[in-house]
N, CA and C of each residue as an Amber inpcrd file, in Angstrom:
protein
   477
 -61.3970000  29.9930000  52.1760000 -60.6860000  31.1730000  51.7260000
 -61.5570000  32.4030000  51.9800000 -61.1040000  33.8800000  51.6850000
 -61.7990000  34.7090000  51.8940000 -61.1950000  35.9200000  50.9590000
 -62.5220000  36.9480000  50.9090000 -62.2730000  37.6320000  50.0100000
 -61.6770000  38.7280000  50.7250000 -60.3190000  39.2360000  50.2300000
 -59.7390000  40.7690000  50.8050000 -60.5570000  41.8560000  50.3280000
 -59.6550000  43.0390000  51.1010000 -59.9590000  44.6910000  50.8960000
 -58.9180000  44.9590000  49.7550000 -59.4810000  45.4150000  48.9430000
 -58.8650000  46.1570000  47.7580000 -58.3020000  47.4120000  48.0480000
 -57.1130000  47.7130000  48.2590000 -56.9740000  48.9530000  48.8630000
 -56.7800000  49.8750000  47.4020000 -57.1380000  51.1310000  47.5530000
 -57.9540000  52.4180000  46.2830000 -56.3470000  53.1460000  46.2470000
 -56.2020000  53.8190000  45.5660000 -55.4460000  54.8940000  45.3470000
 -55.6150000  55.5280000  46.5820000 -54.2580000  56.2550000  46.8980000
 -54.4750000  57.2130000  47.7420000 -53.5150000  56.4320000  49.1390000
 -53.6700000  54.8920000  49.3660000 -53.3980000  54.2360000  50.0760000
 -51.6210000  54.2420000  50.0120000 -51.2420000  54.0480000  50.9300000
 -49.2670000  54.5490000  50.9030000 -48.9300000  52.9500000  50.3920000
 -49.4970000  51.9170000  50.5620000 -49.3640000  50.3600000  50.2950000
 -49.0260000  50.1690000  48.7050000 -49.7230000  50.5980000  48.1080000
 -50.1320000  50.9510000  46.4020000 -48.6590000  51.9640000  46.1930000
 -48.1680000  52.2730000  46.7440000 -46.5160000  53.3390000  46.1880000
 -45.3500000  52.5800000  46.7600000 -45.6430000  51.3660000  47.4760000
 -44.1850000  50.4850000  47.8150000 -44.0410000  49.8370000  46.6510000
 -42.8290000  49.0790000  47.3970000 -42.0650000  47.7420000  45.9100000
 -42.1470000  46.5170000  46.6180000 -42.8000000  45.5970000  46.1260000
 -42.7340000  44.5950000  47.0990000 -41.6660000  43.6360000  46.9040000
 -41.5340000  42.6340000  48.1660000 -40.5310000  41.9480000  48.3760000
 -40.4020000  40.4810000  47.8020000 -39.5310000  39.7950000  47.2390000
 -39.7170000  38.8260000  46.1820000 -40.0820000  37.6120000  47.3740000
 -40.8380000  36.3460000  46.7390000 -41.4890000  35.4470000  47.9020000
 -40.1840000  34.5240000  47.6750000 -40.1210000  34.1510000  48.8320000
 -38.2460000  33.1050000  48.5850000 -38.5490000  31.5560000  49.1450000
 -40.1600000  31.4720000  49.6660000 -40.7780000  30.4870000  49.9800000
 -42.0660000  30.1990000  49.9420000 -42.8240000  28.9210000  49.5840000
 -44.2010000  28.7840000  48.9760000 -44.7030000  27.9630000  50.1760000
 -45.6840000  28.9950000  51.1870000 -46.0380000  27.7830000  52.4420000
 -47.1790000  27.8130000  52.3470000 -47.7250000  27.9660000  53.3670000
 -49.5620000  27.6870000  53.5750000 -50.2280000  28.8430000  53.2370000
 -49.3150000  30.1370000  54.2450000 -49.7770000  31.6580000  54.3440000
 -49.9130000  32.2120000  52.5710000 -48.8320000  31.3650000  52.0200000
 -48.8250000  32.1280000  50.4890000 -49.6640000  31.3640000  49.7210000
 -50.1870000  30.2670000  49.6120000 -50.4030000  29.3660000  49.4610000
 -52.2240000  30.0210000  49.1620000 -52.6830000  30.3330000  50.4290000
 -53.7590000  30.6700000  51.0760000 -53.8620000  32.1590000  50.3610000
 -52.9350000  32.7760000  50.6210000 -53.1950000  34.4320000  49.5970000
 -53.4510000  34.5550000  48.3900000 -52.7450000  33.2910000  47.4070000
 -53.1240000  33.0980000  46.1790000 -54.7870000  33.3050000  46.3820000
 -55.5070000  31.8970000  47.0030000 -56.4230000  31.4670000  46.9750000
 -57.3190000  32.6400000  46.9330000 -57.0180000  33.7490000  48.1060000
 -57.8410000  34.8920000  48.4980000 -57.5960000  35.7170000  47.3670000
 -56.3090000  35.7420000  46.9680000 -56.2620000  36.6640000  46.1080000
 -57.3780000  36.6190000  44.4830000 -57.0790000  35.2700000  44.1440000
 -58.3310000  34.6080000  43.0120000 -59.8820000  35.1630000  43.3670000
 -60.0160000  34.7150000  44.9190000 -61.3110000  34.8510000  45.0960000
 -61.6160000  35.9960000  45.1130000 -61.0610000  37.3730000  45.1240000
 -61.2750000  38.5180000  45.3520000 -61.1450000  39.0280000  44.1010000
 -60.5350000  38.5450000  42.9790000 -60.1890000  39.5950000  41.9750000
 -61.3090000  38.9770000  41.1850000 -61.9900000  37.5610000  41.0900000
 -63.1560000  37.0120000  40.0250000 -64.4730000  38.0600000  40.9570000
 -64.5000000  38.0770000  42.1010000 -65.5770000  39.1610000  42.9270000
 -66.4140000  40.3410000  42.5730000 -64.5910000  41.1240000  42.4800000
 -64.8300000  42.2390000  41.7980000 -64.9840000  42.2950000  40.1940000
 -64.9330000  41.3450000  39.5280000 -65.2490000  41.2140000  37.8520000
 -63.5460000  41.7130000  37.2650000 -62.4700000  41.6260000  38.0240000
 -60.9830000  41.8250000  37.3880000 -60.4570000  41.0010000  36.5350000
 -59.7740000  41.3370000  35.7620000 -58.8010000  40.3640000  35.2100000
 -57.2510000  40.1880000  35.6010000 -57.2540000  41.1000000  36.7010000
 -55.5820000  40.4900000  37.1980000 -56.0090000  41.4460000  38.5520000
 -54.7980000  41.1450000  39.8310000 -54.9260000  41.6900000  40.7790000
 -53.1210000  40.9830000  41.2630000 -52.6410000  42.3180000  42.0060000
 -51.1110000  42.4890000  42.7300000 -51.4640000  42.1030000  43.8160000
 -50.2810000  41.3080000  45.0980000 -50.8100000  41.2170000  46.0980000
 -50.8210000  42.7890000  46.6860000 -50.0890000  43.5240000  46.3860000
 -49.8330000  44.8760000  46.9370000 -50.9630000  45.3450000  46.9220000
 -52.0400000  45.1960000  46.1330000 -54.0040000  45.6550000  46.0280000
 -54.4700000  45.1410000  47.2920000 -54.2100000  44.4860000  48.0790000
 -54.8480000  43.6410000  49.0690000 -53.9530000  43.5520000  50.2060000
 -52.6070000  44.9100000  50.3070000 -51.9040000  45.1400000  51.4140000
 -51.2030000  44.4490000  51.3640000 -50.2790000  43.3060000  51.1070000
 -49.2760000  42.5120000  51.2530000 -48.3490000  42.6760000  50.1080000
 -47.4240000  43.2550000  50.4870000 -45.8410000  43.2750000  49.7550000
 -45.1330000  42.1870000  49.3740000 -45.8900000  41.2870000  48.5710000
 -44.8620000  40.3190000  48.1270000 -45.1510000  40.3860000  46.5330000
 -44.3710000  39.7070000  46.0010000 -44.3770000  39.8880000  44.6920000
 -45.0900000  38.5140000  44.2510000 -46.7440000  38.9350000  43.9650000
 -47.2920000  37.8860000  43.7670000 -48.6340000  38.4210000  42.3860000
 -48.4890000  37.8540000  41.5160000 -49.9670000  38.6230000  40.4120000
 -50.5070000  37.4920000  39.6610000 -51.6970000  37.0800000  40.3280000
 -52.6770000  36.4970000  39.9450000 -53.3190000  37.2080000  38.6840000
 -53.7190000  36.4130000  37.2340000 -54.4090000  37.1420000  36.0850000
 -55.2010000  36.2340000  35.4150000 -56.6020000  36.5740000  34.9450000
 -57.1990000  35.5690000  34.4310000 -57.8550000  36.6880000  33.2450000
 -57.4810000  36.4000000  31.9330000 -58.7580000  37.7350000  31.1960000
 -59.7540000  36.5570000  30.5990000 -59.8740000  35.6670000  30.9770000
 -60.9620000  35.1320000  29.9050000 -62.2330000  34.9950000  30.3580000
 -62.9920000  35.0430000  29.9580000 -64.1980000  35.5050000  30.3320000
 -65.3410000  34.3440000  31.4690000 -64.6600000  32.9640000  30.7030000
 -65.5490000  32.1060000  31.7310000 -64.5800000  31.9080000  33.1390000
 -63.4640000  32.6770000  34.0500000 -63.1790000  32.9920000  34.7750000
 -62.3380000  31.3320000  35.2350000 -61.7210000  30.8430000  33.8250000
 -61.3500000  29.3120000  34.5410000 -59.9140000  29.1610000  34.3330000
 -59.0650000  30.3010000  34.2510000 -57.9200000  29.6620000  33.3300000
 -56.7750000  31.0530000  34.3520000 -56.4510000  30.7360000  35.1360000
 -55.3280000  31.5770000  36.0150000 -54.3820000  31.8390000  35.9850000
 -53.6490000  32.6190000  36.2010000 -52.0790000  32.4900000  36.0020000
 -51.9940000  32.8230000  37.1700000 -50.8510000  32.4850000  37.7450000
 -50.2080000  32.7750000  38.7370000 -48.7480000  33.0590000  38.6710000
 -48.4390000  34.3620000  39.2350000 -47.0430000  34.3680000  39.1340000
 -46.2850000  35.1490000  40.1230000 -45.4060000  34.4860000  40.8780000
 -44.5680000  34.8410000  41.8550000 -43.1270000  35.2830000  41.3410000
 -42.8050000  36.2470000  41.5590000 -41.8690000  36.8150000  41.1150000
 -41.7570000  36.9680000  40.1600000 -42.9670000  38.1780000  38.8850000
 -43.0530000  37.2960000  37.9310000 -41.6100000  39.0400000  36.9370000
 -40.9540000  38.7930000  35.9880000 -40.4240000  39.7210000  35.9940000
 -40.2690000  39.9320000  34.2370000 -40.7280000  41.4140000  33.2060000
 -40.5950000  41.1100000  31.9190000 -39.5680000  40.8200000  31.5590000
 -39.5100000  40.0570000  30.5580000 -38.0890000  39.5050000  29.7280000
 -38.2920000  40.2990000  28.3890000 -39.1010000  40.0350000  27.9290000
 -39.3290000  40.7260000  26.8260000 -40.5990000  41.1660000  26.2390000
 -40.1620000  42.6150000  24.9770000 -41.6150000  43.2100000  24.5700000
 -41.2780000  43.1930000  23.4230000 -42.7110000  43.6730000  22.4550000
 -42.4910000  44.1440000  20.9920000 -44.2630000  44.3260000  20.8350000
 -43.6840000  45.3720000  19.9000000 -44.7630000  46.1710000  19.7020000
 -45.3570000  47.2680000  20.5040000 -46.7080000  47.9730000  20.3260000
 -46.9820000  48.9730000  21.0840000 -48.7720000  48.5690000  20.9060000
 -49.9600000  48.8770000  22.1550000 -50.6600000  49.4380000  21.9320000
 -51.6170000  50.1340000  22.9010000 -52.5450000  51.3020000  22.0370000
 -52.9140000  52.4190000  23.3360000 -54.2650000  51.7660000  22.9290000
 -54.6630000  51.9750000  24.4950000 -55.9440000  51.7940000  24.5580000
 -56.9190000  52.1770000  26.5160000 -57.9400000  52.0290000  26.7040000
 -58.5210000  52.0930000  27.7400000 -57.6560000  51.2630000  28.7880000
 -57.5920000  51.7780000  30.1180000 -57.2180000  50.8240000  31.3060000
 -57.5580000  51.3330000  32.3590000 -58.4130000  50.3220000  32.7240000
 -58.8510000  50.1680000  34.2690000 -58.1000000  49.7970000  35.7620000
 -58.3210000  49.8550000  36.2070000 -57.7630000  48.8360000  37.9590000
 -58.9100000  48.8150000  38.6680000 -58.5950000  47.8800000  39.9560000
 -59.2240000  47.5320000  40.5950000 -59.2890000  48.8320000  41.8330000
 -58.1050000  49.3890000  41.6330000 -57.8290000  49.9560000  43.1120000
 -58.0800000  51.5470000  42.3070000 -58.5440000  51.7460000  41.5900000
 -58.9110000  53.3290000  41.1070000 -60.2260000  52.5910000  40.6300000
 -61.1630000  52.3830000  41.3650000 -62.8380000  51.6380000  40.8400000
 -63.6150000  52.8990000  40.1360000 -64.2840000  52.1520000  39.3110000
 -64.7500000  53.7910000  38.0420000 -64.3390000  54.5480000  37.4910000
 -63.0600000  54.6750000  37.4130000 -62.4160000  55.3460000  36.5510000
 -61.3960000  54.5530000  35.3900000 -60.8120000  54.9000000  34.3240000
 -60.4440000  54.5500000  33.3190000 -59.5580000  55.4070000  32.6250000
 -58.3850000  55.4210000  32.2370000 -57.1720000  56.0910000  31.2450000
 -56.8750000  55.5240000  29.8650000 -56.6830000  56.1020000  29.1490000
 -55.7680000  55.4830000  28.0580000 -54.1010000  55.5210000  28.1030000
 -53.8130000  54.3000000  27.8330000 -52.4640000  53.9370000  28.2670000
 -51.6700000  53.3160000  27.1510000 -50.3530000  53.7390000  26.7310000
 -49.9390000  52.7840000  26.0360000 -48.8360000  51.5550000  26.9380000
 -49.2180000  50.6590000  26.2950000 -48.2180000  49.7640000  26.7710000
 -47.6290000  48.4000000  25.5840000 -46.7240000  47.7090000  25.9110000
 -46.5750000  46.7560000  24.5940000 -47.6530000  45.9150000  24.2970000
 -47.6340000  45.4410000  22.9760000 -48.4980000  44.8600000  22.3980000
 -48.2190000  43.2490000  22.2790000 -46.9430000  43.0580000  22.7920000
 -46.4630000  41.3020000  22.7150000 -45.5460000  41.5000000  24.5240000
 -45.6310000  40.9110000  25.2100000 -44.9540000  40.3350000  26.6030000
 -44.6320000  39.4740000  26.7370000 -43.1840000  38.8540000  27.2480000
 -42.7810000  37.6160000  27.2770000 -42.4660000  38.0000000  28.7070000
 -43.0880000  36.9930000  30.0260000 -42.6750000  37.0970000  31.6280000
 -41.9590000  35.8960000  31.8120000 -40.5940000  36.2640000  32.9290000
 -40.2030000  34.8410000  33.7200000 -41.1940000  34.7730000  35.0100000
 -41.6810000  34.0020000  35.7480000 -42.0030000  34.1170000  37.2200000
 -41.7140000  32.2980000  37.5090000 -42.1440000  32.4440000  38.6550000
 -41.9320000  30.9390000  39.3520000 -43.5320000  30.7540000  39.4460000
 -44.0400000  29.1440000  39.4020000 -45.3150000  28.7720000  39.7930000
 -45.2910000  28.8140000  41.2820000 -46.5350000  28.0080000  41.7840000
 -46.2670000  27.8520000  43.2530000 -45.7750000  26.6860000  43.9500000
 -44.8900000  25.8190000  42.7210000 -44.2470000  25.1510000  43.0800000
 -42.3430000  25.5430000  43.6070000 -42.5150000  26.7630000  43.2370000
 -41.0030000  27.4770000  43.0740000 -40.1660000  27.1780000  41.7340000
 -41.2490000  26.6180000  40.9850000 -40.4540000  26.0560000  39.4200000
 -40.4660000  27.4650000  38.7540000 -39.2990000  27.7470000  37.8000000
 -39.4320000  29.0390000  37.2360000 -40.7200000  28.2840000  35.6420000
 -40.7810000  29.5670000  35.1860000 -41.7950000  29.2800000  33.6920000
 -41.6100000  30.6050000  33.4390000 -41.8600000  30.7610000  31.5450000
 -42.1210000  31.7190000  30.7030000 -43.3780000  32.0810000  30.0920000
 -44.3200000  32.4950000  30.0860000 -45.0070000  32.7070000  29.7250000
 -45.5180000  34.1540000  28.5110000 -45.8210000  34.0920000  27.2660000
 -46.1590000  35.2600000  26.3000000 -47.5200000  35.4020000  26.2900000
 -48.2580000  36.7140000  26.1670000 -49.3410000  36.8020000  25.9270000
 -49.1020000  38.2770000  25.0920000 -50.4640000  38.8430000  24.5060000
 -50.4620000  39.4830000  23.3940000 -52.2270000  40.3520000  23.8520000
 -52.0030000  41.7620000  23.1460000 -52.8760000  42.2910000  23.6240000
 -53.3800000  42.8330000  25.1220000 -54.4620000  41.9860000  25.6530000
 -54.8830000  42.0230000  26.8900000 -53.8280000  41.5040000  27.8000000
 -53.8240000  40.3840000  27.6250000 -52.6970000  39.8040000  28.3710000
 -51.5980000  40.6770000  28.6630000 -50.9580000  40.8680000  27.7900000
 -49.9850000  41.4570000  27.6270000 -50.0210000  42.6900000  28.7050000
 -50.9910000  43.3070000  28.5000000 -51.9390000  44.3850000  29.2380000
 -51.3880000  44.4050000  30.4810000 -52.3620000  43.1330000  30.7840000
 -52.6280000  42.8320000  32.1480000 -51.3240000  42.5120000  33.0270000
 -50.3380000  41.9540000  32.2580000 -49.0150000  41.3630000  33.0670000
 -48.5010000  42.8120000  32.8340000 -48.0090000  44.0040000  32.2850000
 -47.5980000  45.3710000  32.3660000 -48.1810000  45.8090000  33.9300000
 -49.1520000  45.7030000  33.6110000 -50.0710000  46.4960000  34.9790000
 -49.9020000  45.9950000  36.4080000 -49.6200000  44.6410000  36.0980000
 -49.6990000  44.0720000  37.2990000 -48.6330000  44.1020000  38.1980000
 -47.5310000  43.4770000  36.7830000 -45.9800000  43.8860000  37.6780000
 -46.0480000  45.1810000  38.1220000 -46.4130000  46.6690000  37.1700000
 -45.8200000  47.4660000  37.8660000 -46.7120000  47.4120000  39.2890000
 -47.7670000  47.3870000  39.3340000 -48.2060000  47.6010000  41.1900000
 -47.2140000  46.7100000  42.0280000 -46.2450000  45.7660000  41.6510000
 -45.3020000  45.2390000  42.5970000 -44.2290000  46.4260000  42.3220000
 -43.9510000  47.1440000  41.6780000 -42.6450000  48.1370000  42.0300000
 -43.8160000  49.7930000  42.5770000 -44.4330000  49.6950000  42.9880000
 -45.2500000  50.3450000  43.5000000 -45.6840000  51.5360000  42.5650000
 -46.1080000  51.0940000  41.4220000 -46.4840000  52.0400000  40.1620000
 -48.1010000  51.8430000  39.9190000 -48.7440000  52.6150000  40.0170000
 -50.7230000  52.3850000  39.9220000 -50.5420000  53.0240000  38.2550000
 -51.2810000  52.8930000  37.1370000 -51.4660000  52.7890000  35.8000000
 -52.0610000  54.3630000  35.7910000 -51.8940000  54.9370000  36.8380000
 -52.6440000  56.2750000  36.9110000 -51.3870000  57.4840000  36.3470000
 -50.2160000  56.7850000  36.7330000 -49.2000000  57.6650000  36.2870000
 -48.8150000  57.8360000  34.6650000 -49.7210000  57.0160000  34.4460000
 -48.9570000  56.1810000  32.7770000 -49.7330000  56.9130000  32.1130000
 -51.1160000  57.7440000  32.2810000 -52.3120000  57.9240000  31.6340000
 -51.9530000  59.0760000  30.9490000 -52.5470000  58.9830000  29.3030000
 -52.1740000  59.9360000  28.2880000 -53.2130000  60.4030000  28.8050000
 -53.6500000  62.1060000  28.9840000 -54.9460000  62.6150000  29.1470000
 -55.0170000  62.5410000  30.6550000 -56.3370000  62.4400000  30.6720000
 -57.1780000  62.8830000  32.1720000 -58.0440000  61.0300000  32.3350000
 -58.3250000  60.9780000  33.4100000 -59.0920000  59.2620000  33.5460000
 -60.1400000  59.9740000  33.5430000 -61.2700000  59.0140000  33.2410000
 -62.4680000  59.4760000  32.5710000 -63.2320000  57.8390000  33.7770000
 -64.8420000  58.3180000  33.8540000 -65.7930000  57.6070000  34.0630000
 -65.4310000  56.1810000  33.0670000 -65.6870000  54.8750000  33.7590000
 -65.1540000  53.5690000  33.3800000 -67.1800000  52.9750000  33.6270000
 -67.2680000  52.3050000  32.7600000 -68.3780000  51.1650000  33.3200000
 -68.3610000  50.2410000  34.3720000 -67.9690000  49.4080000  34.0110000
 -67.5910000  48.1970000  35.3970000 -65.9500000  48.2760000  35.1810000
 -65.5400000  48.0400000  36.8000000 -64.1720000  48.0380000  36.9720000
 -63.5590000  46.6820000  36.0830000 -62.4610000  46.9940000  36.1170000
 -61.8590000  46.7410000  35.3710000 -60.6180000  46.7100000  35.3080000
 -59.7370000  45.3500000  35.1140000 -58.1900000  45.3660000  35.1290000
 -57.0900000  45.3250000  34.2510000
């Protein structure tokens, strides 16, 4: 496998909508793979394929810290929210910088695995976070638009 280019803000790739995957072959198969290997690289906790130039609707997310526990989700789309909360947010593709953002505080996603099986998945907090952020870079939305305030200097990047 190999690690991609993170493409930054500014890039016209990062303002499309990408296209839903309607088949699971080698090529997608293989992007996951790159896609994992590139987002544990950069120290992320989720990454769009649209970050790495390819328009499909694909968001790899891992927030836990020993970097072992993945999600994968192809087509992944919210079903449901509740709650609210604001806090710091990073990306991969705006590196060093940081906003405060609100977004929900509970997420319930449909997506398909990479078997083409659909699944539901809830997460809370970060998670929650992270699947907001991620889908939107598949409708070609960067977390830069969302930002209460001005983005400010970030420590390590961050997703």
């Amino acid at each position: 496998m190999a690690l991609r280019k993170i493409r930054t803000l500014g890039d016209p790739v990062l303002q499309k909508v990408s296209k839903p995957v309607t088949e699971v072959n080698d090529k997608i198969r293989a992007l996951v793979q790159d896609m994992l290997e590139t987002m544990y690289a950069a120290n992320g906790v989720g990454l769009a394929a649209p970050q790495v130039g390819v328009l499909k609707r694909i968001v790899v997310i891992d927030v836990t810290a020993e970097g072992n526990q993945p999600i994968v989700m192809l087509n992944p789309e919210i079903i449901a929210t509740a709650g609210s909360q604001t806090g710091d947010e990073g990306c991969l593709s705006v590196p060093g910088k940081a906003g405060t953002v609100t977004r929900p505080n509970e997420v319930t996603v449909r997506a398909l695995n990479l078997n083409m099986e659909p699944y539901e998945i809830k997460g809370t907090e970060l998670l929650a976070r992270a699947f907001c952020h991620e889908i939107d870079h598949l409708d070609g939305i960067v977390y830069v638009e969302k930002v209460e305030g001005k983005l400010h200097d970030a420590g390590a990047a961050e997703e």
